[in-house]
N, C-alpha and C positions, 0 to 999 in steps of 0.2 A: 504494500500500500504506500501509497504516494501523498503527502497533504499537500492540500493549495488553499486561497483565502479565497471564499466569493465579497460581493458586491458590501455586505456588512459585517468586515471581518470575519466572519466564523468559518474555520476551518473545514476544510472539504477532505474524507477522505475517497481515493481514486486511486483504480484498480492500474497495476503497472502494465497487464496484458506477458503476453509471450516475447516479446523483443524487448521488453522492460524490464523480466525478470532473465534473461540471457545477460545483458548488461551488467546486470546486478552479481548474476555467477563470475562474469568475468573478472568485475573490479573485484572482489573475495579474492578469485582466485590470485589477483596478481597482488593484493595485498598480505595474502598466506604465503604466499612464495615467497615476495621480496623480504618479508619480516622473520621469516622462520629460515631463512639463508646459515646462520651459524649452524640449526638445527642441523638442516640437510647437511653438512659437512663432518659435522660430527656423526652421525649415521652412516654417511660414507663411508670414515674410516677405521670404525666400530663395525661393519656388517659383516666381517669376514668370521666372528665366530658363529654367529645363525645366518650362511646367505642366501637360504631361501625363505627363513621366516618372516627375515625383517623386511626385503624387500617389498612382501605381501600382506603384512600388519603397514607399512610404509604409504603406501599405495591404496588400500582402503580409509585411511588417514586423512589424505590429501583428497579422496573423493568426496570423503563424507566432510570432511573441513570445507572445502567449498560450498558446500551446500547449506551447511549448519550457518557458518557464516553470511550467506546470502538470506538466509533466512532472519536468524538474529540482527542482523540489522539493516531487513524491512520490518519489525515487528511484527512478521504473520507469529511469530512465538515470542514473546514479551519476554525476556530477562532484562531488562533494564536499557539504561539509554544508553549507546556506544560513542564516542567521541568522534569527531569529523576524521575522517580520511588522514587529512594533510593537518594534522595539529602535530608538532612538531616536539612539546615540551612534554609529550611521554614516549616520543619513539625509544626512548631508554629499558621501560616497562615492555613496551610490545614486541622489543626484539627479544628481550630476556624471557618474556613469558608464552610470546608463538613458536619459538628453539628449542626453551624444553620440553614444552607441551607438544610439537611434535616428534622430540627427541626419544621422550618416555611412550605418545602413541604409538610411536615405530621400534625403535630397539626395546622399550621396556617389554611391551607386548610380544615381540618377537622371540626375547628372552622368553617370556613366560608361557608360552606356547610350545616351546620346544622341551622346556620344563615340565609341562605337563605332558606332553609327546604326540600331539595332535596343531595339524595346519591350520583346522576349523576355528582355535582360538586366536589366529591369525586379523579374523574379523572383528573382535573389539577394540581393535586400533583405531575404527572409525567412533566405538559408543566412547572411548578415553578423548579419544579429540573433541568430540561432540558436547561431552561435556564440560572440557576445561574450556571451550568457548563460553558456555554459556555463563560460566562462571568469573569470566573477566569484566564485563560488566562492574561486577562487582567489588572485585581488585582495582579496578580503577578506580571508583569513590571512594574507597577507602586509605587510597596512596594520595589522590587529586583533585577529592569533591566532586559534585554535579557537573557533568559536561554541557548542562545547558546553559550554565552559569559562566561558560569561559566562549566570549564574541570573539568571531575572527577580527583578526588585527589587520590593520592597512599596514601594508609595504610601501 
């Protein structure tokens, strides 16, 4: 969902459609990727004692993070407010916390599947990512207050 303002203020909410919510997967996906970049590196060169678990805990991960993320921040599932894109005075928190949260979605899970000795637990890398998304939200008022309270600055 999308808001806009009609004619006397009051907020409208409006449906994004199917090239709305493509959009919406895409920006997710490049803002999982570019902020979980330590993640993937460290997974990289850690994958060599599970390499086929991890790749496959890895990989459902990053499916289901795209999504969860695209989701969470259009509100179709409400965990809180998420901060703009391009706010710059927590990219500290988000790269710290989309690295390990996909570090631990992919090799931890990968670890623990091989541990248990089945591939099948290979797929809670997407419920572990899915839920440290939703859960950031919340990490972030509590490091940086209300994200609605912080206005974009002019350059």
């Amino acid at each position: 969902m999308t808001t806009s303002e009609n004619a006397d203020d009051a907020p409208i909410e409006e449906s994004l459609g199917l090239f709305g919510w493509l959009e919406e997967i895409f920006y997710a996906g490049v803002e999982l990727s570019v902020l979980a970049t330590p993640g993937f590196l460290a997974v990289f060169l850690t994958q060599h004692r599970y390499p086929d678990a991890v790749p496959l805990a890895g990989l459902m991960a990053l499916a289901v993070g795209y999504l969860s993320l695209a989701v969470f921040r259009q509100q179709t599932i409400d965990v809180g407010t998420w901060p703009r894109r391009g706010e710059l005075t927590s990219s500290p928190l988000r790269f710290t916390y989309f690295s390990l949260l996909f570090f631990v979605s992919s090799y931890g899970v990968g670890a623990a599947a091989m541990t248990l000795g089945s591939y099948w637990y290979t797929l809670f890398g997407g419920v572990v990512i899915a839920l440290g998304l939703a859960a950031f939200p919340t990490t972030y008022r509590l490091l940086y207050g209300d994200p609605t309270t912080k206005p974009a600055d002019m350059v």
